[in-house]
Backbone bond lengths (Angstrom), bond angles and torsions (degrees), N, CA, C in turn:
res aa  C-N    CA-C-N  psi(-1)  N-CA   C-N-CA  omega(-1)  CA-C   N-CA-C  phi
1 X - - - 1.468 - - 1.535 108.95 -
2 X 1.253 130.15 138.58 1.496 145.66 150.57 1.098 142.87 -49.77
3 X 1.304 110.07 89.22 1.449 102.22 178.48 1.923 143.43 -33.65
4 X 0.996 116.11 130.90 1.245 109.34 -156.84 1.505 111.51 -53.67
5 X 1.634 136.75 133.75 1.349 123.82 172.68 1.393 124.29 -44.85
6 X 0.717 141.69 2.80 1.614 143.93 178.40 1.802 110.40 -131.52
7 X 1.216 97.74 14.56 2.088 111.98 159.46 1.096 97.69 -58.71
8 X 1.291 144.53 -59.37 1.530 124.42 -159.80 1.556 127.31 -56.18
9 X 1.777 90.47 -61.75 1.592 99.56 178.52 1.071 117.68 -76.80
10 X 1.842 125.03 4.45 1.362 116.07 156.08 1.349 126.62 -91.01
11 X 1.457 106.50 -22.71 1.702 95.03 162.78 1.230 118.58 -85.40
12 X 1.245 126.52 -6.34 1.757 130.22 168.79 1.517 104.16 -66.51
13 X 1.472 117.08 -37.40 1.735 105.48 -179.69 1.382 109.06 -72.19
14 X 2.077 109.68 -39.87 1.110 100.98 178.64 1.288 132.90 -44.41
15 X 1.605 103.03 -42.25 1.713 105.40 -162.55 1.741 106.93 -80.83
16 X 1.745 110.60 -22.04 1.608 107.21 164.56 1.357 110.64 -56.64
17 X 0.668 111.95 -69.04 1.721 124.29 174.39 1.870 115.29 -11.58
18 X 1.593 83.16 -64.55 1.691 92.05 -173.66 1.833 112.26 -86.10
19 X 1.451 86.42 -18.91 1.614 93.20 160.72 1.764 125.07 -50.34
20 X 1.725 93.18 -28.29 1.692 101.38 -170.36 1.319 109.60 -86.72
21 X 1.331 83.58 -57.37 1.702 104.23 177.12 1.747 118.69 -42.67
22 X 1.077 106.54 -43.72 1.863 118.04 173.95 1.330 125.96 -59.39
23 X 1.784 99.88 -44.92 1.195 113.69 168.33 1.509 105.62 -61.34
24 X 1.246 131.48 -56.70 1.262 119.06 -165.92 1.291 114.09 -64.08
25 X 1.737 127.06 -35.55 1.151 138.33 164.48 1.401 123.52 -34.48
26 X 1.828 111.24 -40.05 1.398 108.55 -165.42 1.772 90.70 -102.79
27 X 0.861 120.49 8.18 1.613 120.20 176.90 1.476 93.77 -106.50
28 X 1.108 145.96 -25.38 1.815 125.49 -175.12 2.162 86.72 -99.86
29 X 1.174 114.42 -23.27 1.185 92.82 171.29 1.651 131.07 -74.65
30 X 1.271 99.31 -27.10 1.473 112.57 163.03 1.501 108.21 -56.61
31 X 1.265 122.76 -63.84 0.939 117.83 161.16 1.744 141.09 -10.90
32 X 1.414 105.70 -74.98 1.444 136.46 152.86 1.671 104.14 -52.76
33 X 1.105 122.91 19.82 1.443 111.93 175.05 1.575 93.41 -128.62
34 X 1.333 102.88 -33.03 1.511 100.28 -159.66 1.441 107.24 -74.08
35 X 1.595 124.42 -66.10 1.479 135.64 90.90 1.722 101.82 64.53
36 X 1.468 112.28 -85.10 1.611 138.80 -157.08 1.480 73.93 -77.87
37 X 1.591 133.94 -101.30 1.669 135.43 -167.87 1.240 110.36 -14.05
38 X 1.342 128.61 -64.23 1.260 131.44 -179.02 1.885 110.26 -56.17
39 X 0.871 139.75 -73.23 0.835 156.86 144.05 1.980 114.85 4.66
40 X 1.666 108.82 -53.16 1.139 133.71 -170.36 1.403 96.26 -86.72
41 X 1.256 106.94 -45.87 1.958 114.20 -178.96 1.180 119.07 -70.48
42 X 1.372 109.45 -33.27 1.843 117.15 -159.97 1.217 93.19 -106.54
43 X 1.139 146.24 -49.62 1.385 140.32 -156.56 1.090 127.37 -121.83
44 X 1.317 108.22 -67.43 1.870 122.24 -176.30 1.554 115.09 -98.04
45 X 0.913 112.79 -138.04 1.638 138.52 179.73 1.507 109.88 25.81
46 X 1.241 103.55 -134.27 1.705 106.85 -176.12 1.667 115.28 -100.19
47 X 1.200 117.38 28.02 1.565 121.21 -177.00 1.399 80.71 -107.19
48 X 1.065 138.96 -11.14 1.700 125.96 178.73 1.796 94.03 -147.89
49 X 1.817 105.12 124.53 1.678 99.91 -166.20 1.485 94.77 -83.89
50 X 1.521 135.34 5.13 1.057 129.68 -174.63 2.035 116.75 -138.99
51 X 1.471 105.32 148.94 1.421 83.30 -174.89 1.600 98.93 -146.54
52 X 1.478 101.92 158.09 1.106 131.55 -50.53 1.457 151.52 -51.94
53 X 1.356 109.42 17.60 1.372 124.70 151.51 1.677 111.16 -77.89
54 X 1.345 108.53 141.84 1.794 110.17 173.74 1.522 100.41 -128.17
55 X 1.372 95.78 102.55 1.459 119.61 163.77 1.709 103.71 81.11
56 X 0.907 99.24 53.08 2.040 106.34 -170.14 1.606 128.55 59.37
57 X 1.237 107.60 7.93 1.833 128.74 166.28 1.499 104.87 -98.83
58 X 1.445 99.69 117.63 1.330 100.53 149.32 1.459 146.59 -78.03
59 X 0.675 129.71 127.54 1.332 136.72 179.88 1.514 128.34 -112.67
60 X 1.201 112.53 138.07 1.790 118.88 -175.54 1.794 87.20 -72.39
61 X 1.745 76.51 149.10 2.071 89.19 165.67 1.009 102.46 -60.10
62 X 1.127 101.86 178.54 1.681 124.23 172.26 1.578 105.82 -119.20
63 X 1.142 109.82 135.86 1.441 134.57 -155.65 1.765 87.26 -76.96
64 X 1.055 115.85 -53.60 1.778 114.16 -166.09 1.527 102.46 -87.16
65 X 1.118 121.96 -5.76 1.605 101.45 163.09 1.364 124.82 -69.27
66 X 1.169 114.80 -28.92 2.056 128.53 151.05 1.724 94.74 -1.15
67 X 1.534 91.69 -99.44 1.479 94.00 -162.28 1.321 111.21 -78.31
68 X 1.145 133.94 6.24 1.342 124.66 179.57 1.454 102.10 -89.12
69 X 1.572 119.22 -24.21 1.503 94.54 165.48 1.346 107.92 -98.62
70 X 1.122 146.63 37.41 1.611 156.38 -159.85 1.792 73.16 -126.93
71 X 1.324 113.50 -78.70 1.647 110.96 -154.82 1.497 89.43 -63.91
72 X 1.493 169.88 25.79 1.212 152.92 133.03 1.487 108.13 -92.00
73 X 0.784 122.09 -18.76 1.731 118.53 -168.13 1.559 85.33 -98.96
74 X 1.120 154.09 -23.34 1.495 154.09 -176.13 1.345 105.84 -97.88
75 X 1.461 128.53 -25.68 1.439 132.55 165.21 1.476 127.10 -59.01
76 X 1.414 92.97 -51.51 1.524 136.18 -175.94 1.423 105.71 -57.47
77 X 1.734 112.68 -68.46 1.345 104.66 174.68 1.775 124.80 -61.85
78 X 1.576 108.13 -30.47 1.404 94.95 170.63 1.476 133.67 -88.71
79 X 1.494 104.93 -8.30 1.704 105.11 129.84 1.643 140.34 -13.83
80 X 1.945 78.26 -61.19 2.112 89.38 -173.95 1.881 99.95 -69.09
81 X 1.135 93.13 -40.46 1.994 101.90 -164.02 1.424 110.20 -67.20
82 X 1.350 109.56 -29.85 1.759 110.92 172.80 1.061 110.31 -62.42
83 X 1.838 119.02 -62.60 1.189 135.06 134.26 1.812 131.08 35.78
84 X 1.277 90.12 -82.03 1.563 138.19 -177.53 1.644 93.85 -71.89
85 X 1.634 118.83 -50.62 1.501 104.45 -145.42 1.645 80.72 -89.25
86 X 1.258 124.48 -49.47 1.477 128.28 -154.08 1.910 103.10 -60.92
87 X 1.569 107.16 -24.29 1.942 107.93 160.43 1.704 120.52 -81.39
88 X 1.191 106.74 -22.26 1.695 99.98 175.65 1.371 99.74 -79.69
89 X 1.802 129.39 -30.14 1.522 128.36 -171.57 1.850 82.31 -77.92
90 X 0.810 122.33 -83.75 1.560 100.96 -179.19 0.918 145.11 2.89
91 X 1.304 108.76 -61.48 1.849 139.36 -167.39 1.566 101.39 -81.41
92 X 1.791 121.11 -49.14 1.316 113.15 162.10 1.472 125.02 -52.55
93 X 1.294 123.36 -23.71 1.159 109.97 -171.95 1.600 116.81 -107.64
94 X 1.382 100.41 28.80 1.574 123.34 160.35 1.595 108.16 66.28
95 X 1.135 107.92 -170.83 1.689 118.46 -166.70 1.838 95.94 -61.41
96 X 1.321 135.78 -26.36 1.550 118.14 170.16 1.218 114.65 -99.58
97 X 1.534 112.75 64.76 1.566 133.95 139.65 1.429 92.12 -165.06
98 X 1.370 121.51 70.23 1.964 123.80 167.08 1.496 104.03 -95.79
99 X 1.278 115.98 -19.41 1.652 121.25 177.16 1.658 114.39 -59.61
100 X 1.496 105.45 -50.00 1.547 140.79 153.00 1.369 113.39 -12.02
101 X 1.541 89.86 -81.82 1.741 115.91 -156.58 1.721 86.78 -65.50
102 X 1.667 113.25 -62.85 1.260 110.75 -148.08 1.750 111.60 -51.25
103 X 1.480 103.83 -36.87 1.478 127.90 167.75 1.507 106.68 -22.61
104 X 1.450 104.30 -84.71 1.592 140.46 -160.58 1.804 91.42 -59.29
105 X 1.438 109.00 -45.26 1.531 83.57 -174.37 1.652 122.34 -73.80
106 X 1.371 115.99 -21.75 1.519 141.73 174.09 1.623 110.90 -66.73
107 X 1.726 106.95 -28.57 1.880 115.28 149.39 1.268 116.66 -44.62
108 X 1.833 95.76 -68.83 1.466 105.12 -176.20 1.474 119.43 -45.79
109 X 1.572 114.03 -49.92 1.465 112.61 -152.12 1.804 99.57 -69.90
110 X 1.478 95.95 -27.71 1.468 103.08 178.83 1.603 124.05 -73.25
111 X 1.007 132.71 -33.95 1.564 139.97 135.33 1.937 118.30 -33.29
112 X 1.004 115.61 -49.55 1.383 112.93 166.73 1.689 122.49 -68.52
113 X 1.188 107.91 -44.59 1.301 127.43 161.70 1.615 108.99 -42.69
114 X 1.535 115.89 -60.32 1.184 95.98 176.02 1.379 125.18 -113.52
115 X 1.787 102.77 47.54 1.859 106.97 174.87 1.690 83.65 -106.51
116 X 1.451 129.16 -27.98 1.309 125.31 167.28 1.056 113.03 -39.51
117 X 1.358 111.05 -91.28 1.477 128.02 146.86 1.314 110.04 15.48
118 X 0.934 125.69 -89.19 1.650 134.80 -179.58 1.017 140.13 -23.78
119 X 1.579 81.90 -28.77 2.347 110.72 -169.26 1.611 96.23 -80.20
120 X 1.551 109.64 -11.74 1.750 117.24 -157.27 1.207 100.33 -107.57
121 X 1.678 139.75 -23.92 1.216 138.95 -170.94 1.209 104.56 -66.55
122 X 1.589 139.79 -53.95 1.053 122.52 -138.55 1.660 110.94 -79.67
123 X 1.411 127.55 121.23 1.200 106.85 175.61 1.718 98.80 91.47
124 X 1.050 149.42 -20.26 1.356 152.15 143.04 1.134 121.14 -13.22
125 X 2.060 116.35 95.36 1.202 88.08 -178.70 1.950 109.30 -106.63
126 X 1.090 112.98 39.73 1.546 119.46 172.46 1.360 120.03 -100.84
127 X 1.273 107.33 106.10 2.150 107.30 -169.13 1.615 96.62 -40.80
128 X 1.757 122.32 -32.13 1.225 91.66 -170.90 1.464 137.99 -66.50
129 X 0.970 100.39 0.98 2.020 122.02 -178.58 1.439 104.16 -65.69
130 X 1.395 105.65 -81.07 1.570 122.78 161.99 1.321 110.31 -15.63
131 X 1.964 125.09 -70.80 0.957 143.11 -177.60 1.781 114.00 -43.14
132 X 1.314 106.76 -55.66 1.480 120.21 -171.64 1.683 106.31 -58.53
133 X 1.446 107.14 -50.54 1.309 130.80 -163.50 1.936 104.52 -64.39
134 X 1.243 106.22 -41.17 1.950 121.14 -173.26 1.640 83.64 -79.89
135 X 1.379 139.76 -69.40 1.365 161.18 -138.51 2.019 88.68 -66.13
136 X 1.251 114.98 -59.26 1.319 136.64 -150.83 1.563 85.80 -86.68
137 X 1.345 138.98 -49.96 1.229 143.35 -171.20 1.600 100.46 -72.24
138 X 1.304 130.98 -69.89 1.489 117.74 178.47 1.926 122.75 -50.62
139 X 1.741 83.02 -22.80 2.407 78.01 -176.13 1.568 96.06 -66.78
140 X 1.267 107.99 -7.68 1.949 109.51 -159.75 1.708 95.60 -89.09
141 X 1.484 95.92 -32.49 1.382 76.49 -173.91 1.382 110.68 -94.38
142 X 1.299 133.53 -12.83 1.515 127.38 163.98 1.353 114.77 -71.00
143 X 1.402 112.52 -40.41 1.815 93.24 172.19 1.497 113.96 -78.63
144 X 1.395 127.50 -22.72 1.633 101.64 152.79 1.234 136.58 -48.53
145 X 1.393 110.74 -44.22 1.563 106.02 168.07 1.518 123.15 -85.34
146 X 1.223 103.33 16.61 1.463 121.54 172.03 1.523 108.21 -76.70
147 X 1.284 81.79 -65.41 2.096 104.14 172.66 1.588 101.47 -32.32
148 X 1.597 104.46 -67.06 1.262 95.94 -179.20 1.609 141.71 -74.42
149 X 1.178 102.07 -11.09 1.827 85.24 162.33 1.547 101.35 -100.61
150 X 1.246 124.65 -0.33 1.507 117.85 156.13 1.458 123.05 -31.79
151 X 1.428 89.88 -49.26 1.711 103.24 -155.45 1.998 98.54 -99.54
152 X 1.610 114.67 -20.65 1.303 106.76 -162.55 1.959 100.86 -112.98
153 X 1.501 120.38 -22.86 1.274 119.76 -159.18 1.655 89.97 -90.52
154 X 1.638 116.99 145.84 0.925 127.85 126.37 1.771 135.80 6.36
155 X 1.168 137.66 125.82 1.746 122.01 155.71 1.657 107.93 -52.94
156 X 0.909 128.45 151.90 1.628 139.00 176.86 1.509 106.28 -109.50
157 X 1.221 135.35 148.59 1.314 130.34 -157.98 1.726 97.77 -93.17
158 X 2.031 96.51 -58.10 1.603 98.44 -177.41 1.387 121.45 -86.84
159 X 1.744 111.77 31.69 1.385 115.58 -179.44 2.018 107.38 -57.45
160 X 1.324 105.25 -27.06 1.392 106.72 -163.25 1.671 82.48 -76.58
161 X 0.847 138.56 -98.75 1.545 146.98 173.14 1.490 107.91 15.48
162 X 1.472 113.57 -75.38 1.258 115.80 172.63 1.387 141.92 -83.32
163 X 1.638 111.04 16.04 1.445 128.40 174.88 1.335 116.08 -63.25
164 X 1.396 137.58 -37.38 1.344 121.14 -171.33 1.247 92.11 -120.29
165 X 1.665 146.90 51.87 0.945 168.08 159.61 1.817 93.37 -113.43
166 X 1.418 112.69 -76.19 1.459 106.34 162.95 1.241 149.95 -28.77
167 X 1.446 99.57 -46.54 1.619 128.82 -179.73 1.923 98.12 -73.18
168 X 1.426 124.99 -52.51 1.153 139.45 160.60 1.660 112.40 -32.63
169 X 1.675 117.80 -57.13 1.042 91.40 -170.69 1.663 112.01 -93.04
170 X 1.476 104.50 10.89 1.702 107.04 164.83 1.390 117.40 -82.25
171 X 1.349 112.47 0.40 1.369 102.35 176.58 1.912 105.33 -110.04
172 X 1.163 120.69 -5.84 1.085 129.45 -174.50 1.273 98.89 -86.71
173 X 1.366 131.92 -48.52 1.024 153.10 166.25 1.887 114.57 -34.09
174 X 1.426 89.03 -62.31 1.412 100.01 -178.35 1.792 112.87 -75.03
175 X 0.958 121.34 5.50 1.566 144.30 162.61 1.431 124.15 -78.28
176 X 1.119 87.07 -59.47 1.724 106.90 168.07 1.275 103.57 -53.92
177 X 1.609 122.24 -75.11 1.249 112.34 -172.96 2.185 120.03 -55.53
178 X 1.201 87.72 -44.41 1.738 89.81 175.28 1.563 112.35 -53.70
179 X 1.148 123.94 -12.36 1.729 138.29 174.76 1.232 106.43 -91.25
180 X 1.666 124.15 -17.70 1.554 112.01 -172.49 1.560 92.25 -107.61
181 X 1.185 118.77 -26.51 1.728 129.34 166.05 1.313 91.90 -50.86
182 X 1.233 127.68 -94.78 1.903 126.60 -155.97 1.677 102.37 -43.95
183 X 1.209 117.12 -43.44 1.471 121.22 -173.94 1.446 104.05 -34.55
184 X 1.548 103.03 -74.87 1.082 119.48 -177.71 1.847 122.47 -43.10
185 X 1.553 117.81 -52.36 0.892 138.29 -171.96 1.443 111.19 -72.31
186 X 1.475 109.43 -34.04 1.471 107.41 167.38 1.522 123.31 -101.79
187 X 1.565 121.29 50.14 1.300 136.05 -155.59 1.258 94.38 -9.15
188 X 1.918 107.58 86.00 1.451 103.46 163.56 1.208 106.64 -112.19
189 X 1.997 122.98 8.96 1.412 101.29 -151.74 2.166 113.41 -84.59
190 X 1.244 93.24 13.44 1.756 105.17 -167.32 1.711 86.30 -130.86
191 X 1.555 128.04 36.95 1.604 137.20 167.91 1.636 101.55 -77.43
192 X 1.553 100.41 -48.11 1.632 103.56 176.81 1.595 132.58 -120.75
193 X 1.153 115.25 89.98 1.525 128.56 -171.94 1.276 118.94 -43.56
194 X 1.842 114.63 -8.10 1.634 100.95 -177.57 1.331 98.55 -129.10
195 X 1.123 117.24 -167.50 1.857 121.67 -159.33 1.008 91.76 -159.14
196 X 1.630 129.54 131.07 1.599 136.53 -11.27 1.552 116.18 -77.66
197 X 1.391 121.03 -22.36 1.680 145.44 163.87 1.517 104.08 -78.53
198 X 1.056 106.14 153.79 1.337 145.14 174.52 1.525 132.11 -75.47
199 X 1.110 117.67 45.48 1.611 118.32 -162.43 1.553 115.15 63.96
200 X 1.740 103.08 37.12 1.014 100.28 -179.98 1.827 132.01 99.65
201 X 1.504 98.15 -0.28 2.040 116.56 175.49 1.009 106.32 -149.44
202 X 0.911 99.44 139.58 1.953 106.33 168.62 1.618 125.66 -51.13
203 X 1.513 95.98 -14.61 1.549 104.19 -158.06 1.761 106.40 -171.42
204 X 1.041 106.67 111.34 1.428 105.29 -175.69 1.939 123.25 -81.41
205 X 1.522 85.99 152.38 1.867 91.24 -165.73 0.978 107.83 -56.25
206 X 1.316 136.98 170.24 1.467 129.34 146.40 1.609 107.45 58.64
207 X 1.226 131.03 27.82 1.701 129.24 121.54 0.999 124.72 -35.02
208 X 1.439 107.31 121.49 1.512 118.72 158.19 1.897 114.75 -127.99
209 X 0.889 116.55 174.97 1.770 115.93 -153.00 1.572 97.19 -99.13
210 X 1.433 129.52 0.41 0.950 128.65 163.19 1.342 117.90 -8.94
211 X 1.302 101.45 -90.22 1.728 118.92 172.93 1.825 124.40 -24.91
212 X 1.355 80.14 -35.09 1.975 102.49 -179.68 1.508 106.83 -78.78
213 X 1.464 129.51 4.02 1.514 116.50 167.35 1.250 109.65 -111.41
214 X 1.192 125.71 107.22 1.525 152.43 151.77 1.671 94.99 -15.35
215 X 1.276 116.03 -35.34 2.133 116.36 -152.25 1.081 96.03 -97.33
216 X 1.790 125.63 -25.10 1.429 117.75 -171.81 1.482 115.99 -102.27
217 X 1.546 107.37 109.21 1.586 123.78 -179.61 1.367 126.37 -39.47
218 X 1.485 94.08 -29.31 2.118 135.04 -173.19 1.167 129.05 -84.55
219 X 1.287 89.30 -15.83 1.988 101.70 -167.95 1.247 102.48 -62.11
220 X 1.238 123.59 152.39 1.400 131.73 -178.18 1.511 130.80 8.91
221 X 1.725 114.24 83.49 1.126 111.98 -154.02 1.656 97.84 -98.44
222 X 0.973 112.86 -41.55 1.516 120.36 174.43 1.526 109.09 -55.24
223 X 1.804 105.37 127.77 1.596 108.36 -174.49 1.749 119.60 -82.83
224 X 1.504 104.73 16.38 1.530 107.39 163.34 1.232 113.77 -126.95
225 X 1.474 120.41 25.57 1.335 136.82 -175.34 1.742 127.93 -58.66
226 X 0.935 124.59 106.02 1.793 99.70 -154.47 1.327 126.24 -65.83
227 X 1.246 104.76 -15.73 1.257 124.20 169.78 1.297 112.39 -65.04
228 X 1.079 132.40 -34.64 1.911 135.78 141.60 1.246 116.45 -30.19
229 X 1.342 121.10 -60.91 1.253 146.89 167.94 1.316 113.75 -38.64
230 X 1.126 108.31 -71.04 1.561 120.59 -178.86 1.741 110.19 -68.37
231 X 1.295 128.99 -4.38 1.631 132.93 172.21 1.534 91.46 -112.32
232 X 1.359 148.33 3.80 1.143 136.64 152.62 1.763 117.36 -79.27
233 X 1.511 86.08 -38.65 1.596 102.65 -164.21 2.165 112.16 -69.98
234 X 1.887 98.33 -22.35 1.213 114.88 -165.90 1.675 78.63 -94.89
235 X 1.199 130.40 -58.81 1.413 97.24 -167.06 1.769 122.41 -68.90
236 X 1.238 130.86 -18.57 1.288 144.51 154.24 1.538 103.14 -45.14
237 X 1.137 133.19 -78.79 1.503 137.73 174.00 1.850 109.74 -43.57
238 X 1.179 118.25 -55.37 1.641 129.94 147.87 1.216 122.42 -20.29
239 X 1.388 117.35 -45.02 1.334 130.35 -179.28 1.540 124.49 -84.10
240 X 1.507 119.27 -26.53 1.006 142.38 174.23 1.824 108.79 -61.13
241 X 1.413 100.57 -83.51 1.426 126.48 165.79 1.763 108.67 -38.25
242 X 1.160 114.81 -42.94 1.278 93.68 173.71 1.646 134.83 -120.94
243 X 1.287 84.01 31.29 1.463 115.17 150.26 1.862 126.76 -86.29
244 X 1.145 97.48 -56.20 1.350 109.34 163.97 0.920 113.77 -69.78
245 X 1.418 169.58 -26.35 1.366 156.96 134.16 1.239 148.51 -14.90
246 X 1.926 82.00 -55.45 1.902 113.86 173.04 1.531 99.60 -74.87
247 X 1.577 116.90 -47.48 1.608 113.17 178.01 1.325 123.43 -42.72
248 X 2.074 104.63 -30.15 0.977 118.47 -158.92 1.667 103.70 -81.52
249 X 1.089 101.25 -48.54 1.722 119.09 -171.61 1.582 96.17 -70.50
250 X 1.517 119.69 -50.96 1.758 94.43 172.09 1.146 130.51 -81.03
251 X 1.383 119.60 6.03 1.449 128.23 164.33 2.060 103.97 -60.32
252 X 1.498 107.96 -61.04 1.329 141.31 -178.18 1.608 101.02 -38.36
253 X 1.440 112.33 -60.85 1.201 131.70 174.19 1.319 141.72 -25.51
């Protein structure tokens, strides 16, 4: 069957369209990321295991967390609605924009995912909350800007070549960051007082992976724990490796 005569200049508006829309998507999600840290650090989540006391001190609110969670919860929802609009512009413009649609709905499901999510942060004491919430917030912001050179870049010739070279360094990637998540979550980032070693080893004695389960509330509770140590020392080493990789693959590129 034939595409309809006026297929072209309707998927050319389409893909302007979602070109805009994406962009704005991956800019209020940035947002909602920046937003969430603050938020996780200053007030709620797992930068304080208790709320509104952090760590059995009380503390007065903070006057500017007001709108800073006003400007994420207003980010957040127009996230879902861009979301929403950039899969119905999809879906109109039939099976040649399914890359599009399928995208935009995998936005959506991911925006709900983490307004759930959300109901679980406060007071959360399982890194995996934290984890899901940073993890779920960065896929949002790569498939927004996914959307958008979807709709604005060129075909690439050696895209096939370098796809699971790509896909590879998104998962390396997404490691790295889940290592700077636990860091954080398991106040490990003051585990090692010296820089590029460890109080002096590359690698501390008597590690155990404690620290490395997202599920355990318990893991390394003691603040000279080596197992602290050893989730400082993996994301430092983490950082290395996947630096050189991505350099490597956009060198390749």
């Amino acid at each position: 069957m034939r595409a309809p005569a006026d297929h072209p200049e309707k998927l050319r508006r389409a893909r302007r369209l979602v070109a805009t829309l994406a962009t704005l998507a991956a800019t209020l999600v940035f947002l909602v990321i920046v937003t969430s840290a603050y938020l996780r650090l200053r007030q709620a989540g797992l930068g304080c295991a208790e709320w509104p006391a952090c760590y059995g001190v009380a503390q007065p609110p903070e006057t500017g967390a007001d709108w800073v969670r006003g400007a994420h919860r207003v980010a957040a929802a127009a996230v879902g609605l861009l979301a929403a609009i950039i899969a119905v512009v999809g879906i109109s413009a039939g099976r040649y924009a399914s890359g599009i649609t399928q995208a935009a709905v995998l936005l959506v499901a991911l925006t709900v995912f983490l307004a759930v999510l959300g109901r679980l942060t406060p007071g959360a004491a399982l890194p995996a909350v934290t984890l899901g919430n940073v993890l779920g917030g960065m896929a949002m912001l790569g498939l927004s800007w996914w959307l958008r050179l979807q709709a604005t870049a060129p075909p690439i010739a050696s895209r096939g070549r370098l796809a699971p070279w790509a896909w590879l360094g998104l998962a390396v990637l997404a490691v790295q960051i889940a290592l700077g998540v636990l860091v954080s979550a398991r106040l490990a980032a003051l585990a090692c007082a010296t820089f590029p070693d460890c109080n002096g080893t590359w690698w501390p004695q008597g590690a155990t992976l404690a620290a490395f389960d997202p599920f355990d509330s318990a893991g390394a509770t003691a603040m000279d724990d080596p197992a602290r140590k050893a989730l400082q020392m993996a994301h430092r080493y983490g950082a290395f490796l996947a630096a050189a990789y991505l350099a490597a693959l956009g060198a390749r590129a």
